[in-house]
N, C-alpha and C positions, 0 to 999 in steps of 0.2 A: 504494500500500500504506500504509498505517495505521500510525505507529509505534508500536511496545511502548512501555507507561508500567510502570513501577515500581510496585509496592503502595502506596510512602510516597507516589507524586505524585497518589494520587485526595484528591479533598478531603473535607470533611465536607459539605458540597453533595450531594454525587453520593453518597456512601454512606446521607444520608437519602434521598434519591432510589428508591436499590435498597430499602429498608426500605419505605419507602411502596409502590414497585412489590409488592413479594414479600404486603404486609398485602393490597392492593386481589388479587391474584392468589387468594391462599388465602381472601378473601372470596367474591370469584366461586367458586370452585369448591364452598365449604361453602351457596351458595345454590344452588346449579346441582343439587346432590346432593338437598338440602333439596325443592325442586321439581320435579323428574324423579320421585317418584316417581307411581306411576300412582293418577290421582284415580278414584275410584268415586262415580257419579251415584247420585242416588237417587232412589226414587218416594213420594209418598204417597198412603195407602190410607185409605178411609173407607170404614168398615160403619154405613148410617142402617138403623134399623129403627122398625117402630109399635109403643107398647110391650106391646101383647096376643101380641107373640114373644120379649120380651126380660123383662119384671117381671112379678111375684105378689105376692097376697097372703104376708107372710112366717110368719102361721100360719094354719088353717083358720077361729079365728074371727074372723078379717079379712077373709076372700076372702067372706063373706058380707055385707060394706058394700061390697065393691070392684067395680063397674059394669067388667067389659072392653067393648070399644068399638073400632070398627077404628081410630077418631082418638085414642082416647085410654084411660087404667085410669082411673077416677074413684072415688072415695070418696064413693060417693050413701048412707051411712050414720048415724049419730048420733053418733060420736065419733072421734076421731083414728085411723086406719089403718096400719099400718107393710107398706109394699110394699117389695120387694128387685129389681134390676134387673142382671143380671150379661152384661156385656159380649164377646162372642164376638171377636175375631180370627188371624189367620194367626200366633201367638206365634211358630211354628219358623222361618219367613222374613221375619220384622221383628228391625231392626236391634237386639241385644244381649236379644233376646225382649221388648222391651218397647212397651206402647202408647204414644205421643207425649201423647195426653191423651181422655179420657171427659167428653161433655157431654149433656146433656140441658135438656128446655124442659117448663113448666109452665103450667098456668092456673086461676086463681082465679074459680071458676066463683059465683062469693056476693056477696053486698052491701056486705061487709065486705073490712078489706086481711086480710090472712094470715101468719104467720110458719110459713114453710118450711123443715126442716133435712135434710138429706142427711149424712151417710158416706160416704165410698168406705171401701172393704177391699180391700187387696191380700194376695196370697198363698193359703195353700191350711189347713185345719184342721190345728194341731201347727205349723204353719212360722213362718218371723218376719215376724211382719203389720203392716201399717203402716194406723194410721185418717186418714183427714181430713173434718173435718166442715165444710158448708159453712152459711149460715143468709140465707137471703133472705126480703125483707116481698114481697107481691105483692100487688097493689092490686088492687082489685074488677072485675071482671069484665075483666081484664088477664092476658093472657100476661107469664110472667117474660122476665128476661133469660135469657141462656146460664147455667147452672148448672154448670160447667167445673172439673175435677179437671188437673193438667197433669205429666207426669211427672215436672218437680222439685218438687211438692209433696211429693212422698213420699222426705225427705230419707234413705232407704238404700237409697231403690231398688227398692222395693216392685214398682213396676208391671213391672220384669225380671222376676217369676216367672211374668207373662204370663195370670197370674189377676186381673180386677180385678170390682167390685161395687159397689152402694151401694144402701145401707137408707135410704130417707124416711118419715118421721113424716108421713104425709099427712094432713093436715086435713079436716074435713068441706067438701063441693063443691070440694076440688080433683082435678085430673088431670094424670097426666106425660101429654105430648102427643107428644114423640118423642126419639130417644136416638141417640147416636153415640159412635162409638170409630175414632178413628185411629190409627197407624200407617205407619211408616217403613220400607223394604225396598231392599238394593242392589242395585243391577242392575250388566251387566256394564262393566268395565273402560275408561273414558274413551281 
């Protein structure tokens, strides 16, 4: 048997001792808490489309330079075209209604390089709209790079109302070639 010690005979050894125990103790548990709780996997979604189902011309006397084309809209016209390209996905089962990001690809069908600019618009007419405009050169008879909008570009959050878009200044011989919008959605319980 073990004999009893008195309160005053523990030292200050062993009473830090307990104090470290009791910290390392209520550490694991506030992580254990922290980490149990149940993770949710998640998927992502991409909608590609050609853009003869996704843009138009953005007024009537535009869509009469604008070539649709199953590869591509082109602007076979005499002067700068403004086409609008509005991006469809599953808003009500992506995570916080929003898309992760909207991209599309171009080509500078001319002799010449190009200065390309794009918008995106978020939101819906009357609501709070967020713009971001993008401006790429695309050199002569070259595909651009990715032309990518990304959900933190839109510093309130714009792309949550699950409405997104963008208007380009299409130059004469260019064409959007194709267009994507992804998205994020949880699936069931880890």
């Amino acid at each position: 048997m073990v004999p009893l010690r008195h309160a005053n005979d523990i030292t200050q050894g062993e009473i830090d001792s307990m104090k470290l125990a009791a910290t390392f103790a209520a550490l694991t548990l506030a992580a254990a808490a922290t980490y149990s709780v149940p993770a949710t996997a998640q998927t992502i979604h991409a909608n590609a489309s050609q853009p003869a189902a996704r843009c138009q011309g953005a007024l009537p006397a535009f869509e009469t330079a604008i070539r649709k084309r199953p590869l591509a809209i082109q602007n076979e016209g005499t002067s700068n075209s403004f086409i609008t390209c509005a991006f469809e996905f599953d808003a009500g089962n992506a995570i916080d209604n929003s898309a992760l990001m909207v991209d599309t690809y171009f080509t500078n069908n001319t002799a010449a390089p190009v200065s390309l600019t794009c918008t995106a618009v978020t939101g819906w007419q009357t609501g709070d709209n967020e713009f971001v405009s993008v401006t790429e050169v695309i050199q002569p008879g070259q595909q651009s790079g990715d032309m990518v909008w990304f959900a933190e570009d839109f510093a309130g959050g714009g792309m949550a109302s699950g409405l997104v878009a963008i208007s380009c200044n299409l130059p004469v011989g260019v064409g959007v070639n194709d267009t994507y919008v992804y998205w994020a959605s949880d699936d069931a319980v880890v």
